[in-house]
C-alpha positions as CSV (number, residue, x, y, z in Angstrom):
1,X,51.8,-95.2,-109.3
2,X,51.2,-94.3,-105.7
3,X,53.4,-93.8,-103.3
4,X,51.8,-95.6,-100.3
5,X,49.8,-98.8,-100.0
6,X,48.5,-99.4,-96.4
7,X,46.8,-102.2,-95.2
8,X,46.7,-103.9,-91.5
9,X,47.1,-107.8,-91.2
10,X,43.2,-108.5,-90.9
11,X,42.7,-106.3,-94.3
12,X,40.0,-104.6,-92.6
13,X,41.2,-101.5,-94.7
14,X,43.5,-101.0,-97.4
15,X,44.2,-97.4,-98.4
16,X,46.4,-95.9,-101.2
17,X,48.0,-92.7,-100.9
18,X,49.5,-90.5,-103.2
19,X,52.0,-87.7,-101.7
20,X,53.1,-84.8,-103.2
21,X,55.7,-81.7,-102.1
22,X,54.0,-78.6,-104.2
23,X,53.8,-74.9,-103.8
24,X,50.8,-73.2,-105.1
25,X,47.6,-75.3,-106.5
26,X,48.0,-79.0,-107.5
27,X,46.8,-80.0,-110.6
28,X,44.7,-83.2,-111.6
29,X,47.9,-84.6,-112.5
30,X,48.8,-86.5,-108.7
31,X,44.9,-87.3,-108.5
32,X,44.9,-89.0,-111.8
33,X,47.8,-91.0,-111.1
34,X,46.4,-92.7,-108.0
35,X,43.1,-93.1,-110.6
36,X,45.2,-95.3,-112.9
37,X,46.5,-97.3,-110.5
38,X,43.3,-98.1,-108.5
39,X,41.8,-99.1,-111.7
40,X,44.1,-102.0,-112.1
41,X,44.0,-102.6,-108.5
42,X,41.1,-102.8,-107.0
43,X,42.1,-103.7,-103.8
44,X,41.9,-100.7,-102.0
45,X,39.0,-99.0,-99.6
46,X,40.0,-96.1,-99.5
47,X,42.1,-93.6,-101.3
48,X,44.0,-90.0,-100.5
49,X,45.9,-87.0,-102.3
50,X,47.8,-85.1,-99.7
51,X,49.6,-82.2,-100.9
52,X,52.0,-79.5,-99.0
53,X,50.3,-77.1,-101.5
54,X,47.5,-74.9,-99.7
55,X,44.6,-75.6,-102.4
56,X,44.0,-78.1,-105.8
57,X,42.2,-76.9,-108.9
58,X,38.6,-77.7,-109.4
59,X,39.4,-80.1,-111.8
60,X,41.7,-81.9,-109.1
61,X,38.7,-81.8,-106.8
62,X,36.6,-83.1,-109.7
63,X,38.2,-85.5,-110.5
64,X,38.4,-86.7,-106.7
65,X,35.0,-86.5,-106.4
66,X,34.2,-88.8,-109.4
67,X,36.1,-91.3,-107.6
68,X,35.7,-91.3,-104.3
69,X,39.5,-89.4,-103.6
70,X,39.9,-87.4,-100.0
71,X,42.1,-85.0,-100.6
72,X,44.2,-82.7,-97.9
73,X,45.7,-79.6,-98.5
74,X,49.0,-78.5,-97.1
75,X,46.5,-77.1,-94.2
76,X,45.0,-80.2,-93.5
77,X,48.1,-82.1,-93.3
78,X,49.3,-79.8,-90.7
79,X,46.5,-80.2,-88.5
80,X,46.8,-84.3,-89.1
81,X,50.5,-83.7,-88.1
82,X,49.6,-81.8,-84.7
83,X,46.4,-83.8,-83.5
84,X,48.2,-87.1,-84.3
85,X,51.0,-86.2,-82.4
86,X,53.6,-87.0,-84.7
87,X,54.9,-83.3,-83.9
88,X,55.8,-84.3,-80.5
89,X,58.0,-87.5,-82.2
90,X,61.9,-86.4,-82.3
91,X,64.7,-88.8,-82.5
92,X,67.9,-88.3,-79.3
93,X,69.5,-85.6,-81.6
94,X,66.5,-83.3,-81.8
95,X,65.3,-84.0,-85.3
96,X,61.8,-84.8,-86.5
């Protein structure tokens, strides 16, 4: 299961993501999900783990590496956040 599938109209590339909120290290478990399902979909470029926790296991960045997985930590996501801009984007009422 994953909990994003991204791809433009012209398919130039399709990417999977798989998100999860943790504290502490993440586990294999979240990179071995988005595994599974790229093996019966190969349809994908590209795929990512993103985590809010602030480091994986080794055998979470194994197991990425086997497979061709980017992963980002909870301190790479913040910088995505920030140089993308998306910080700057509030609705009328103040909120993210």
């Amino acid at each position: 299961v994953y909990d994003l599938k991204v791809a433009d109209t012209a398919a130039v590339v399709r990417v999977a993501y798989q998100v999860k909120q943790h504290d502490g290290v993440s586990d294999e478990t979240g990179i071995q999900q988005l595994v599974d399902r790229m093996s019966h979909d190969t349809e994908f470029d590209r795929a990512f783990f993103v985590t809010t926790a602030p480091a994986v296991s080794a055998a979470a960045e194994a197991l990425a590496s086997q497979h061709e997985i980017e992963i980002l930590t909870e301190r790479h996501l913040v910088h995505w956040i920030l140089s993308s801009g998306l910080a700057g984007l509030r609705d009328e009422g103040g909120a993210p």
